[in-house]
C-alpha positions, 0 to 999 in steps of 0.5 A, spaced: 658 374 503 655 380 504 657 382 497 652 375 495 647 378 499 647 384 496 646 382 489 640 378 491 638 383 493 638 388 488 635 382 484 629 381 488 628 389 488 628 389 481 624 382 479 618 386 483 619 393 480 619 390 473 613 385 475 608 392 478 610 395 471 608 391 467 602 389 471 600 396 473 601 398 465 599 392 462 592 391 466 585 393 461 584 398 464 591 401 464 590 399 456 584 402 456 586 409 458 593 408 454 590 407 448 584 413 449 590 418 451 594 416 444 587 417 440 587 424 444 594 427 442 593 424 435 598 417 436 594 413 433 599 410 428 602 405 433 595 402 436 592 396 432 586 398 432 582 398 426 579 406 423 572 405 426 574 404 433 579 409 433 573 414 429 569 412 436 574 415 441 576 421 437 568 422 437 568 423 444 573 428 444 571 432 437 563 434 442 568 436 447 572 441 442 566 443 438 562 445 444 568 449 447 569 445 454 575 442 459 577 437 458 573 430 460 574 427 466 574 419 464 574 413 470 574 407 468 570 400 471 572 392 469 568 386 468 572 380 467 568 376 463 573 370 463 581 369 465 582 370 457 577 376 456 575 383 459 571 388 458 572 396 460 567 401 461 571 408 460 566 413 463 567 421 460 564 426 464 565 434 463 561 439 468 560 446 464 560 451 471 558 459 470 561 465 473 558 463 480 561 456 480 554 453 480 554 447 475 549 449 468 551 443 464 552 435 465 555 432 459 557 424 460 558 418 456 561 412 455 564 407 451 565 399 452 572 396 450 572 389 449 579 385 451 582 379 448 589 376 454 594 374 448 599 373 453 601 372 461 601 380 461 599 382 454 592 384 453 588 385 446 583 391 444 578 386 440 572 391 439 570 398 442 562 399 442 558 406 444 556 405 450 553 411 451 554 418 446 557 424 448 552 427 450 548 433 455 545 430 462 538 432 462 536 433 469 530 428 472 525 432 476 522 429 482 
């Protein structure tokens, strides 16, 4: 008896951590961040996504690199648009400091995924559009 509970346990404690995988990994926004890591580090053969789209990221990366600044920060914020499709907006930001850790230089932008559900967990990236280019913030004076 103890050997039949056991193996239901063991059964019920995988069923979830296999349901939070892909759940967690096959989100939009875990998509997203998936895909914008690969163009990053140059993985772009194993994505489907058309040369364009790809062109949009590696942009965002190529300001960052030829200006010599960290790496952005990137957040990311959903709208669901209907049960079969979502859009994802990847949010880059980079502060430039000086030497007494106040920050000079603001530089943000932004780009917009649009996501087609092709299966119970599996989402599609369908379009990549700048929503914003990278770019320096200029402060607004009041």
């Amino acid at each position: 008896m103890s050997g039949i509970r056991w193996l239901i346990s063991i059964a019920i404690i995988l069923a979830i951590a296999i349901t939070y995988f892909l759940y967690v990994h096959e989100t939009p926004i875990g998509i997203v961040d998936a895909t914008i890591k690969k163009v990053r580090v140059g993985s772009i053969k194993e994505l489907n996504l058309n040369r364009e789209d790809v062109e949009k990221i590696t942009t965002f990366y190529s300001f960052v690199d030829n200006k010599h600044l960290s790496r952005p920060d990137v957040e990311y914020s959903e709208v669901t648009i209907s049960n079969k499709q979502s859009q994802v907006v990847a949010s880059f930001q980079v502060i430039e400091y000086n030497d007494s850790n106040s920050n000079l230089k603001i530089y943000d932008g932004k780009l917009i995924f649009t996501l087609q559900k092709s299966g119970f967990f599996k989402w599609s990236i369908i379009k990549i559009e700048i929503g914003k280019e990278m770019g320096e913030v200029t402060p607004q004076r009041g």
